[in-house]
C-alpha positions in Angstrom: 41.5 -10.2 72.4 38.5 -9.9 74.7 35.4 -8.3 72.8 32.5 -6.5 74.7 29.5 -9.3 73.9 27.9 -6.6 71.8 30.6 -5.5 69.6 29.6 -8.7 67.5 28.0 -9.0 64.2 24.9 -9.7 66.2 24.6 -6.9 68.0 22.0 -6.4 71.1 19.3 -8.2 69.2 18.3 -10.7 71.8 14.7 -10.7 72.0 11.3 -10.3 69.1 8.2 -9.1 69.3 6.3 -10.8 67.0 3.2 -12.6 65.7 2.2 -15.1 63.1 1.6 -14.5 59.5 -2.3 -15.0 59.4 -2.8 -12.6 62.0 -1.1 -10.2 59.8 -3.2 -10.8 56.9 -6.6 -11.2 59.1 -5.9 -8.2 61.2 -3.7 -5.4 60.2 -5.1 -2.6 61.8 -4.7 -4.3 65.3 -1.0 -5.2 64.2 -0.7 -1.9 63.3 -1.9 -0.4 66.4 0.1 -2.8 68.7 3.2 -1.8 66.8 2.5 1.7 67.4 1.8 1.8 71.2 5.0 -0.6 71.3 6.9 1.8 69.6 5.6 4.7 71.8 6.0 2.6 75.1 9.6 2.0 73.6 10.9 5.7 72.7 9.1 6.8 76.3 11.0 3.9 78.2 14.4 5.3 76.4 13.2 9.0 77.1 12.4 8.0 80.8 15.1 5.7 82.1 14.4 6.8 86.0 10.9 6.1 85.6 11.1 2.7 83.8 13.8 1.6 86.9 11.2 3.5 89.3 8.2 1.0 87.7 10.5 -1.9 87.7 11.3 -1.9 91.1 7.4 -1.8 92.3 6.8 -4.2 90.1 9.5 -6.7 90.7 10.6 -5.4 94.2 14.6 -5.3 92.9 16.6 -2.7 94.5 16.3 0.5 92.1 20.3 0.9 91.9 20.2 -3.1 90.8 17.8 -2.0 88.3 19.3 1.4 86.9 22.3 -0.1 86.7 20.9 -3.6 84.5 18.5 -1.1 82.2 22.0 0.3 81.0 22.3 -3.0 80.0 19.2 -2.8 77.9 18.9 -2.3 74.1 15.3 -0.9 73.5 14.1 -0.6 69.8 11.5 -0.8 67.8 12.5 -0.6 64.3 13.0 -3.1 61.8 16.0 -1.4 59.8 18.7 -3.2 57.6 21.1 -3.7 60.4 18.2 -5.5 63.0 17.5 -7.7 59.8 21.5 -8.4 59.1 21.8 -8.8 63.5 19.0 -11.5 63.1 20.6 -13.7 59.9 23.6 -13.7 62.6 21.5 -14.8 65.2 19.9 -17.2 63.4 23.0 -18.7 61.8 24.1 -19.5 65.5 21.0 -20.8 66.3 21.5 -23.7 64.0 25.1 -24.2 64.3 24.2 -24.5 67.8 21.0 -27.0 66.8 18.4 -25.5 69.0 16.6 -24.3 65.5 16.7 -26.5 62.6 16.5 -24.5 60.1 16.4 -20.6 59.5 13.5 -19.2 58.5 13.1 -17.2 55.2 13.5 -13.6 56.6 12.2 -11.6 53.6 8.7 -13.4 55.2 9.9 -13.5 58.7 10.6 -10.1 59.2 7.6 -7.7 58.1 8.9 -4.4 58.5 6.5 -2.5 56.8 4.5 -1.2 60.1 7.4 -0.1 61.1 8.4 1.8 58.1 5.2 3.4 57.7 5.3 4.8 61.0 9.2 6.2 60.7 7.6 7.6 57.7 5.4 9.4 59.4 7.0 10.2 62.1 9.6 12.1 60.1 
């Protein structure tokens, strides 16, 4: 049997935005506020799919059917639910069976979602 790439326990996860724990702890309301505008910059990307492949193609110079056709290729999402955590133990599991980590990191302090919750909170 031949399975689509994403139809695996992993998922689309394939990239992070992130930063390190003391920059958390030092400065929440800019991690705050970069998770926001990430989040908005996200749902309008998703909302906007003709003008993120319009901006990628001045930016990069790719031909915009190259483009519109690879950005269906493209998972966008911002939030840090049970099933991004779950994708990300899978990633990291292959990860180290694969040795290019040695070990996986604790996720419970890897992964702080709570930005993210607050602001589906809020968003409703």
């Amino acid at each position: 049997m031949v399975l689509h790439p994403y139809d695996t326990p992993m998922g689309k996860i394939n990239i992070v935005f992130g930063t390190r724990r003391d920059l958390l702890e030092r400065e929440p309301e800019l991690c705050r506020a970069l998770v926001e505008t990430h989040a908005r910059a996200t749902d309008h990307l998703i909302e906007n799919r003709d003008e993120w492949a319009r901006a990628t193609t001045k930016a990069w110079g790719n031909k915009l059917d190259a483009v519109q056709l690879a950005i269906q290729n493209i998972a966008l999402r911002w939030r840090l639910d049970g099933a991004y955590v779950d994708q990300a133990r899978v990633l990291g599991d292959q990860l180290e069976r694969l040795r290019q980590i040695k070990r996986q990191p604790e996720y419970a302090a890897f992964i702080a979602p709570h930005f993210t919750r607050a602001l589906e909170a809020r968003k409703g």
